[in-house]
C-alpha positions in Angstrom: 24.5 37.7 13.8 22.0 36.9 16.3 19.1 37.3 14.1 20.8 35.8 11.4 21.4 32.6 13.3 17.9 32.3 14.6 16.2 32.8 11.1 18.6 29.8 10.6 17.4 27.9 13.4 13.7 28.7 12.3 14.0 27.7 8.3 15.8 24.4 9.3 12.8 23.7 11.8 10.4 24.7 8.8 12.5 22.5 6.7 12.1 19.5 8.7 8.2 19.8 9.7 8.2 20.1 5.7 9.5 16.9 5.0 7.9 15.1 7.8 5.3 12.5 7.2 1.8 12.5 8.7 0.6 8.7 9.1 -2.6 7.6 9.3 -2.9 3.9 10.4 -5.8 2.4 9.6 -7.2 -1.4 10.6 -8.0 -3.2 7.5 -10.5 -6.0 6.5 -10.6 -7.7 3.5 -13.1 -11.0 2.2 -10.9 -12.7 0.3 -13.5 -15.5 -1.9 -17.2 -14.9 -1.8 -18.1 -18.2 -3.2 -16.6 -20.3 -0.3 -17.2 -18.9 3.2 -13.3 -17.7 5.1 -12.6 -15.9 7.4 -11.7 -11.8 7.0 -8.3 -11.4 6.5 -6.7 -8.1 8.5 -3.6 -5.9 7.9 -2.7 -2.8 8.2 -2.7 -0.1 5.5 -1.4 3.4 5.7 -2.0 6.9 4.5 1.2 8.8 4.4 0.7 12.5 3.7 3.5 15.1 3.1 4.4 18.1 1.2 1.1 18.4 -0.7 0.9 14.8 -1.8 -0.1 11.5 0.0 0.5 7.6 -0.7 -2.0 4.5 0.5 0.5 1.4 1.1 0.2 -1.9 2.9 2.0 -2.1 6.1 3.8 -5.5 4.5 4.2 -3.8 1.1 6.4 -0.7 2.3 8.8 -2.8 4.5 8.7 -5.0 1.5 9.9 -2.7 -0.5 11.8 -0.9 1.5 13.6 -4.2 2.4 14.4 -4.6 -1.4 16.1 -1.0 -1.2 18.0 -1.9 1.1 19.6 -5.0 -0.3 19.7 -3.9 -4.1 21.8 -0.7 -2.6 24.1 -3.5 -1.1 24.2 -5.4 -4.5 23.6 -8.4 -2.2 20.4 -9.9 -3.2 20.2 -12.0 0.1 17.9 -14.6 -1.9 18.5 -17.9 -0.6 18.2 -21.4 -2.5 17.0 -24.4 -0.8 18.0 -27.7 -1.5 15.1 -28.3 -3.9 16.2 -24.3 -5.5 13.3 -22.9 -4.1 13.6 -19.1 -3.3 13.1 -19.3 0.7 11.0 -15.6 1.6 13.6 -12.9 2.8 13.4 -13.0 6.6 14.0 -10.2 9.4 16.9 -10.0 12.2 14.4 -12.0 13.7 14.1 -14.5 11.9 10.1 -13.8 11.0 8.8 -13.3 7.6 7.1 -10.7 5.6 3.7 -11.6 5.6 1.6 -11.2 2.1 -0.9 -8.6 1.2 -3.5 -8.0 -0.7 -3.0 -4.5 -1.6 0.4 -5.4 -3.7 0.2 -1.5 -5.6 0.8 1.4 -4.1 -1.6 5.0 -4.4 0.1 8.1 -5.0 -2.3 11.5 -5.0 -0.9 15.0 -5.6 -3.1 17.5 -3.8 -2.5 20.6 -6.4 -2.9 18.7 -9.3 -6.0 16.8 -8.1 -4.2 13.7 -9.8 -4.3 9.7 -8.5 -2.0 7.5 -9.7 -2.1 3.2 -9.7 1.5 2.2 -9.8 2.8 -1.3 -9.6 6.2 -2.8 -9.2 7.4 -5.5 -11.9 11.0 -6.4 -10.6 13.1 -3.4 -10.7 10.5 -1.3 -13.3 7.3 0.4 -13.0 4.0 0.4 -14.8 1.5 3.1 -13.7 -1.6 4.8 -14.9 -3.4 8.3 -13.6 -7.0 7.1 -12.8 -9.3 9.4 -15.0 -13.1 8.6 -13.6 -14.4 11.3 -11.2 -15.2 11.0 -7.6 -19.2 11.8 -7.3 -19.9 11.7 -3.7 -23.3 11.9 -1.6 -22.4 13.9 1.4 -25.0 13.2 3.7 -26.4 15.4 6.7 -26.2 12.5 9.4 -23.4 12.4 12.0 -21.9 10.5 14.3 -18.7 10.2 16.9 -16.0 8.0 15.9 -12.3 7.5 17.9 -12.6 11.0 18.9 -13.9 12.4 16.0 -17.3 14.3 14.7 -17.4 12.4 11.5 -20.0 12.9 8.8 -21.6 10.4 6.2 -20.8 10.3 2.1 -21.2 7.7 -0.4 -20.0 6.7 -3.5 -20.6 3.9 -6.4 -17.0 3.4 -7.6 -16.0 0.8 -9.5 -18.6 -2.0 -8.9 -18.9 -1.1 -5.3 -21.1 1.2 -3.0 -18.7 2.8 -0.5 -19.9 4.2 2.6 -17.6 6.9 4.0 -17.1 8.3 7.2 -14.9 11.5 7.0 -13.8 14.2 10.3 -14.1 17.4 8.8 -11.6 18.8 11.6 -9.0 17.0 10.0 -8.1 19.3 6.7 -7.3 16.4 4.5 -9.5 15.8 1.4 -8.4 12.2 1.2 -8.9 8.4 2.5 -8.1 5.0 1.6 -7.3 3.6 -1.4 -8.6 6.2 -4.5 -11.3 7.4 -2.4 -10.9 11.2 -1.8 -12.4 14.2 -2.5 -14.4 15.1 0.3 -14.0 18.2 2.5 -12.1 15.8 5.9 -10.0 13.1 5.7 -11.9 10.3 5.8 -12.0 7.6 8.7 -14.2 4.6 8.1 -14.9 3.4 4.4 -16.9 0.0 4.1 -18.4 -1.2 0.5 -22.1 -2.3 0.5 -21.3 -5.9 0.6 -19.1 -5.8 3.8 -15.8 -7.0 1.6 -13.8 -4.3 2.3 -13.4 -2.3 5.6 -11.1 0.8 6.4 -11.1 1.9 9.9 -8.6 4.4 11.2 -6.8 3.6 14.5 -4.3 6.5 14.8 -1.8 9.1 13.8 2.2 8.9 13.7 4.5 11.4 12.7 7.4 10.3 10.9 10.6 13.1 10.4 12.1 9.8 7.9 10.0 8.1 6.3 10.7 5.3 3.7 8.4 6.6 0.7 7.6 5.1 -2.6 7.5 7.4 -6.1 6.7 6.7 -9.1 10.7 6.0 -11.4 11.4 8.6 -14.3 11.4 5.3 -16.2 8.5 3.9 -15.4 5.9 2.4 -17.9 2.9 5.0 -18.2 -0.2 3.1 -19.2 -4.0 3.4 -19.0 -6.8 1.9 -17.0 -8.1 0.0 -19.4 -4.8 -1.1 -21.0 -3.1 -1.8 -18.0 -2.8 -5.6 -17.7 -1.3 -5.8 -21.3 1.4 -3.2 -20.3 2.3 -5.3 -17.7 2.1 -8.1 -19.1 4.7 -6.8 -21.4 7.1 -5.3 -19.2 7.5 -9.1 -17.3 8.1 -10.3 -21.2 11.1 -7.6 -21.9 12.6 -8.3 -18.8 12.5 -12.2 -19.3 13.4 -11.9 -22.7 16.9 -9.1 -21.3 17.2 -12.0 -18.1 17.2 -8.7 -15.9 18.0 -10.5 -13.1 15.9 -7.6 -10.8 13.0 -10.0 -11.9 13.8 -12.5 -9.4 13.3 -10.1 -6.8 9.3 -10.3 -7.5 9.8 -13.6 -5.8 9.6 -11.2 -2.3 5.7 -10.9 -3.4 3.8 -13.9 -2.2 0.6 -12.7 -3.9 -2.5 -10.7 -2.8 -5.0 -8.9 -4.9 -3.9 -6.0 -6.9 -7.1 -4.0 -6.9 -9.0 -5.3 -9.7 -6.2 -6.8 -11.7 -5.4 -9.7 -10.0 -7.5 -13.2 -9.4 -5.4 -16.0 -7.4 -6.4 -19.5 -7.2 -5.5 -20.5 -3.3 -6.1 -18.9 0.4 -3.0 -18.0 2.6 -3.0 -16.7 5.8 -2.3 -13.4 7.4 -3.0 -11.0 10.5 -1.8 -8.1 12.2 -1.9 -5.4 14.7 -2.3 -2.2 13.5 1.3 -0.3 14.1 4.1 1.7 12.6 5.6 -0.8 11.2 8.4 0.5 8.8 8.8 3.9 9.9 10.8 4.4 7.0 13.8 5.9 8.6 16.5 2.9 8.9 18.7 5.2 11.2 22.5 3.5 11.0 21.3 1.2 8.2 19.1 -1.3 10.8 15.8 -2.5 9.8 12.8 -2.6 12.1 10.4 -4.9 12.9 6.9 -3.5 12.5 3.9 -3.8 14.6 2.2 -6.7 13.2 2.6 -10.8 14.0 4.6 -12.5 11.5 5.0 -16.1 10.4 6.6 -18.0 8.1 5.1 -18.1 4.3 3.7 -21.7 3.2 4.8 -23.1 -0.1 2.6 -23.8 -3.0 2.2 -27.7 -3.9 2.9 -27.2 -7.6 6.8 -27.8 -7.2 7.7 -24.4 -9.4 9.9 -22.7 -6.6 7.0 -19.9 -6.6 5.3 -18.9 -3.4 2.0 -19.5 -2.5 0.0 -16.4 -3.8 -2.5 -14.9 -1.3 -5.4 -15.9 -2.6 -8.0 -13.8 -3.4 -10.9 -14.2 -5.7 -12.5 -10.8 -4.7 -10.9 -7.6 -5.9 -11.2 -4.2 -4.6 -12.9 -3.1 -8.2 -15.5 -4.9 -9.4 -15.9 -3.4 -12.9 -14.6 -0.5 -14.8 -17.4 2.0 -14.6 
């Protein structure tokens, strides 16, 4: 009996360092317009890797999202009308808000299957596509030390963009930000030649219950290149059905959705790199993550919509 009920104690501590989720935080810059000269805008982005597989999501997006969960599981969609019936942005306990993000997607790799997929939320559906270009990197000799790490130099030209990489071969992860993986260490810095875009890694959490997103046996499956029409026509069945799960898109102030996604106008943002929504909600309660919040300004065109985030520079540049 003894034996038996330590080979019981052992599986269930297997079982939970299975389902546990590695987080990497990392500090992220983005230039939002290149014509007119802003500011960098900074969130924080994570890589959450578990059982084989990993997802890149915005700090905002995932307590977005998992925000949305929450209430739709309530069948109380908390989405309050203003005296002019504008939607006012969902706020916290606190009485903070959301802030936007420019990375409005979310990245889902499978490790065995050497697969990425691109997967957006329209409402309550999905639309998703399996990227299909390869990852040619230049792995370089030069070194250097970064937060601790031996890191080693690779780079890439992926769509429109030459990415440096930085990757720590120590850490057995052949993955980074965004769709950049592939290399033999997870990889800590990523910058593109023009300074746009900047990934830099500021630490590990582990998570035993994390809020994680998949993609929906439903879901649309599209293609790169067809992508935007798929969308496009997901929003018009939806409309056309007055799925009312529609309305909950009005929790998405904007931001750039890689490179499928111009806005006309600037908003603000900033953060602290943090945990954020650890994903657990013990006892139902939401947390507050790690990251200064403030209240989202409205657009000046009298539609009820929120200001989009405003940016005129996607992650992709071209489809090659």
């Amino acid at each position: 009996m003894k034996k038996i009920f330590i080979l019981m104690m052992l599986f269930s501590f297997l079982g939970k360092m299975m389902s546990q989720t590695e987080r990497y935080v990392y500090r992220t810059e983005v230039n939002p317009d290149t014509i007119n000269l802003v500011d960098m805008k900074v969130e924080t982005t994570f890589l959450d890797v578990r059982n084989n597989r990993s997802l890149f999501i915005s700090e905002s997006k995932l307590l977005r999202d998992s925000l949305k969960t929450v209430l739709r599981q309530q069948e109380k969609p908390e989405i309050k009308k203003s005296k002019k019936d504008k939607p006012e942005f969902p706020k916290l306990a606190n009485g903070k808000s959301i802030q936007p993000t420019f990375f409005e997607y979310f990245i889902t790799k499978d490790y065995a299957d050497k697969t990425i997929n691109f997967v957006e939320n329209i409402g309550s559906k999905q639309v998703y596509y399996q990227e299909d270009r390869k990852l040619n990197w230049n792995i370089s000799p030069q070194t250097s030390d970064y937060n601790g790490y031996k890191v080693q130099k690779a780079t890439i030209n992926f769509g429109g963009r030459i990415w440096t990489a930085w990757f720590a071969p120590e850490i057995k992860i052949s993955d980074g930000p965004y769709k950049l993986s592939g290399l033999p260490g997870l990889i800590l810095k990523l910058e593109d030649d023009k300074g746009d875009y900047k990934f830099n890694f500021v630490k590990k959490l582990s998570i035993p219950n994390s809020f994680t997103e998949d993609i929906k046996p439903d879901a649309r499956k599209s293609t790169r290149i067809n992508f935007q029409g798929d969308k496009a026509s997901v929003k018009m069945e939806m409309a056309k059905n007055k799925d009312s799960e529609i309305d909950l898109d009005n929790f998405n102030p904007g931001g750039g959705r890689g490179m499928h996604q111009r806005n006309e106008m600037n908003g603000r943002f900033g953060g602290q790199p943090g945990q954020g929504m650890n994903g657990g909600m013990p006892n139902g309660e939401m947390r507050t993550p790690d990251m200064q919040m403030g209240n989202m300004p409205r657009n000046s065109t009298g539609n009820g919509n929120m200001m989009s985030f405003g940016n005129t520079n996607p992650i992709e540049l071209s489809n090659k």
